[in-house]
C-alpha positions, 0 to 999 in steps of 0.5 A: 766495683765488683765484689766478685771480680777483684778477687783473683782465681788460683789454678791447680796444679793439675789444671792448664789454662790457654789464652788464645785469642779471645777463647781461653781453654782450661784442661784438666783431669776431668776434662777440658771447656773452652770459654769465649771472653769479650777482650776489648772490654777486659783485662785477662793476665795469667801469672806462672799459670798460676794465678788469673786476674780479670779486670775491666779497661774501663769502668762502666754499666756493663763492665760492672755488671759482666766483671763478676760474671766473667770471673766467676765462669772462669772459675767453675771451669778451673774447679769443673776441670779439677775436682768437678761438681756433684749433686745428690737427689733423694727420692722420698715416697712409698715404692718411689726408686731409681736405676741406672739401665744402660745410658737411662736413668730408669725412675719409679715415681708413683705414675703408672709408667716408668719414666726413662731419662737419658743421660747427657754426653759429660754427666755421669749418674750413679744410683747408691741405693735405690732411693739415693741418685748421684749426678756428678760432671766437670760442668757446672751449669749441665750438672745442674741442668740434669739435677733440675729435669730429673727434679721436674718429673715428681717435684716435693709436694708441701703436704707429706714431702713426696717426690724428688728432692736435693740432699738437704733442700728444705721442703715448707710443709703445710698442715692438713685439714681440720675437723 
């Protein structure tokens, strides 16, 4: 049994969901994602359009193992519709900053160049201060998406720390050589 799966998901009030055939769309404030759902292998019911419950027709290896999966899909795409996601980046290094240029995030990483990073259609990106950058958007997997490619540039060294890291994101730090 799926830990995961049995538990059922709420949906706001702002937020609409749809089954139609075997796509469920899910509209909100902050957008709308539409999610293809394997029907023959499982039970989708929407309460009041309130409440959803997913449950699989019989229980097996692969049931068991896209039952929590499922579930779980289904819900960052009620919370993406409704309150969205947010990361936040932290650029840690002597003249390391950030600025937003139009639709490119312009980033100042220690390299003799200036890195230019496009920003995706449903991601939005805000600079706070120039060493602090905000990645926020209704998908959870492209927000994430867009935190790691922005982390890859100038991953955190183990040494002094530098480069680009998440808000809270533990860095293992080494000792320098000895005498």
């Amino acid at each position: 049994m799926s830990k995961i799966g049995k538990i059922s998901i709420n949906i706001p009030e702002k937020v609409k969901v749809v089954l139609s055939g075997n796509i469920i769309n899910v509209e909100g404030p902050l957008g709308k994602k539409s999610m293809n759902i394997d029907l023959n292998m499982f039970d989708l019911n929407i309460k009041d359009g309130k409440d959803i419950t997913i449950k699989p027709k019989q229980i097996n290896k692969d049931s068991k193992r896209l039952w929590g999966m499922n579930r779980s899909l289904i819900n960052n795409a009620i919370i993406g519709s409704s309150t969205g996601y947010e990361k936040t980046l932290e650029l840690v290094g002597v003249g390391y900053r950030a600025a937003l240029k139009g639709k490119q995030l312009n980033l100042q990483l220690g390299f003799s160049h200036d890195i230019n990073f496009d920003i995706p259609e449903g991601v939005k990106i805000l600079v706070e201060k120039q060493t602090i950058v905000k990645v926020s958007g209704s998908d959870k997997q492209q927000v994430g998406m867009v935190v790691s490619q922005i982390k890859s540039f100038r991953p955190p060294e183990p040494y002094k720390g530098k480069g680009i890291r998440e808000a809270g994101q533990y860095i293992l730090r080494k000792e320098g050589k000895k005498k």
